[in-house]
C-alpha positions in Angstrom: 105.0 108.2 99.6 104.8 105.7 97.1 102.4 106.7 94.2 102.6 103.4 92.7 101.1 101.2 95.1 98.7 104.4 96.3 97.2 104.4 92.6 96.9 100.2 92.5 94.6 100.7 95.8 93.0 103.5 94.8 92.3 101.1 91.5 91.0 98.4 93.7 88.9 100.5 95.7 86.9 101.7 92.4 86.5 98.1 91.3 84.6 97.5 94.3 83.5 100.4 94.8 79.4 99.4 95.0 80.3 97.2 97.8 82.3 99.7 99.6 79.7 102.4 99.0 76.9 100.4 100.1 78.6 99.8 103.5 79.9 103.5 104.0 77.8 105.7 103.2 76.2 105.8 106.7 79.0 107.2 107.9 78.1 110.4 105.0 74.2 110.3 106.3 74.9 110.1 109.8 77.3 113.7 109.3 75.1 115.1 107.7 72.6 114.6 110.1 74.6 116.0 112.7 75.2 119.3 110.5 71.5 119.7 110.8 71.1 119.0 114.3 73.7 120.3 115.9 73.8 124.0 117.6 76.1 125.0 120.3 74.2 127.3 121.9 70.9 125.8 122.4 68.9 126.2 125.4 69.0 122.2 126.0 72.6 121.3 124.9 72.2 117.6 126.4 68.6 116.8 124.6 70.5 118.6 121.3 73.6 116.9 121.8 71.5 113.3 121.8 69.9 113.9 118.8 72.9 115.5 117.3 74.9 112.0 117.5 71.5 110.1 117.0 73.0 108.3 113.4 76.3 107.7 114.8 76.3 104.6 116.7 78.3 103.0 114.8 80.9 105.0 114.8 80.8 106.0 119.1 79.6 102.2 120.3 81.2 99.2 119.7 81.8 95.9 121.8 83.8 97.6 125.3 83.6 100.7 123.4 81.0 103.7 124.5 82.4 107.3 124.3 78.9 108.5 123.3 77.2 106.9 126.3 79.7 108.4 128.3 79.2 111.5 126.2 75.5 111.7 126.7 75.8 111.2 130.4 78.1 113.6 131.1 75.9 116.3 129.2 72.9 114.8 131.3 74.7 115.9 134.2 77.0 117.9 133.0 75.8 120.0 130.3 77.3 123.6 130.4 81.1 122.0 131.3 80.4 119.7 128.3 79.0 122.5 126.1 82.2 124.0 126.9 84.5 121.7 125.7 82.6 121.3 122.6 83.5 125.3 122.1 87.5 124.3 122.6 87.0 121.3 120.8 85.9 123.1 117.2 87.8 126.2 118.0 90.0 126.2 114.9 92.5 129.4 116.3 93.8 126.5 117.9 96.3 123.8 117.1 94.2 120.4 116.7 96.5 118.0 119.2 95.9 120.8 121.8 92.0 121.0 121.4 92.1 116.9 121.7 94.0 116.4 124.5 92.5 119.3 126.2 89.2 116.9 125.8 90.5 114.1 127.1 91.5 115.8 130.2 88.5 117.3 131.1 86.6 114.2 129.7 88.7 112.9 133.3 88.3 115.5 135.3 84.1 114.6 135.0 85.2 111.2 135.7 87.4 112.2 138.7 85.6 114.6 140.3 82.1 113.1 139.8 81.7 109.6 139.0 84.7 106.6 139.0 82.4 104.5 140.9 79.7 105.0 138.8 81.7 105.3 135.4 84.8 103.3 135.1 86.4 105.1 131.9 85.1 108.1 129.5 86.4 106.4 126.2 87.4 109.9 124.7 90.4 108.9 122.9 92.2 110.3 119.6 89.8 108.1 117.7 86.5 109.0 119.2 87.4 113.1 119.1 88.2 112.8 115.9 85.0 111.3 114.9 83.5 114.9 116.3 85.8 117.2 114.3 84.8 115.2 111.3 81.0 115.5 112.2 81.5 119.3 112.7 84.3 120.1 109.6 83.6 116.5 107.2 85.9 119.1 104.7 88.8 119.0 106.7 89.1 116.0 108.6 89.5 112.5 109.2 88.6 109.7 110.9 91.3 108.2 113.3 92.2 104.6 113.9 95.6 103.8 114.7 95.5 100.4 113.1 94.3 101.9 109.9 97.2 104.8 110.3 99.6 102.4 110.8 98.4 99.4 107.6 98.3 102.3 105.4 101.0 103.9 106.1 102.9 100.3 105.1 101.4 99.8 102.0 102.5 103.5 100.3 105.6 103.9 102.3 104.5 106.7 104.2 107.3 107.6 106.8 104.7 108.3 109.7 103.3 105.7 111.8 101.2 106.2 115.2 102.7 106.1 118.4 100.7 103.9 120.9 99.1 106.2 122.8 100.5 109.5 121.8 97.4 111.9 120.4 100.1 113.5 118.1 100.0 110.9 115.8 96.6 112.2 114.5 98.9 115.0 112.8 101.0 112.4 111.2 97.4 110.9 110.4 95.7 113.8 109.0 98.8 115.1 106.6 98.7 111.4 105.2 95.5 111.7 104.1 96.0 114.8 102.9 98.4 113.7 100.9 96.4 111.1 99.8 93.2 113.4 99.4 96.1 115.1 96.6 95.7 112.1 94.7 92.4 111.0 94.6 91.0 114.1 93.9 92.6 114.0 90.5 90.7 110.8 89.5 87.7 112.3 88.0 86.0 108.9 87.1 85.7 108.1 91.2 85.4 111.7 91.5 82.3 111.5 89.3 81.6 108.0 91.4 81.7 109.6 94.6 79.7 112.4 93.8 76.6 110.1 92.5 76.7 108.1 95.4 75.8 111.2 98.0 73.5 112.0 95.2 
């Protein structure tokens, strides 16, 4: 990795860093939020699991993009098979690419067995799991975006970069910014920004 160009963006990023904050830190409210709301074992997963995600549209909805609609209807009808996954999902015994892919197939098993006329596609992907790990553990990981993976990994050298479609590259992701994490973390001044920002 090239600490060079990693420390010039990490420069850039504190120079416009009031923009930045004021455009992110939804992203910081709408987890924590969800650390408040959520609870795995409530009587009414599908009415907790709405309110749970209730700050995160954003980040599940986009133009041809609705893994939370898709989400939220599948716990409507759903809700224990969905609680369920949720439990393999944040099990940390096991390895994260297992958990995610194990989500995406039963994400299509719903769709299969109960619902392509209805629902043409679940939109559980890499990216949108990886949203819910961060939601439940914002400590340990990241948001995935393949695009993002693949821009950064460019502009520090990083030897990784996603394969299209292959839910393995969020481990190539996730070390990145861990190795990334290494870095800023010894930059007390956007440290000490950070920190003032969440308040």
């Amino acid at each position: 990795m090239n600490s060079e160009s990693l420390e010039r963006i990490i420069s850039d990023y504190k120079k416009d860093f009031q923009r930045i904050s004021s455009e992110e830190v939804y992203k910081w409210e709408a987890i924590q939020w969800f650390q408040e709301h959520w609870d795995i074992n409530a009587e009414d997963f599908s009415d907790m699991l709405i309110n749970s995600f209730a700050k995160a549209e954003n980040l599940l909805t986009a133009r041809n993009y609705f893994p939370k609609g898709m989400l939220i209807d599948f716990s409507i009808y759903f809700p224990e098979a969905v609680r369920l996954m949720f439990h393999d999902l944040f099990n940390e015994s096991k390895d994260v690419v297992e958990r995610v892919d194990t989500f995406i197939t039963k994400s299509q098993d719903l769709l299969d067995k109960y619902g392509e006329e209805t629902w043409k596609q679940h939109y559980q992907t890499a990216n949108s799991i990886s949203t819910y790990l961060i939601f439940r553990y914002p400590d340990k990981y990241y948001l995935y975006k393949p695009q993002k993976f693949k821009k950064m990994a460019e502009k520090i050298d990083y030897p990784e970069r996603p394969k299209r479609g292959k839910t393995e590259s969020i481990r190539g992701y996730f070390a990145m910014c861990e190795e990334i994490r290494s870095y800023v973390i010894q930059d007390e001044e956007l440290c000490r920004m950070s920190q003032e920002r969440l308040g």
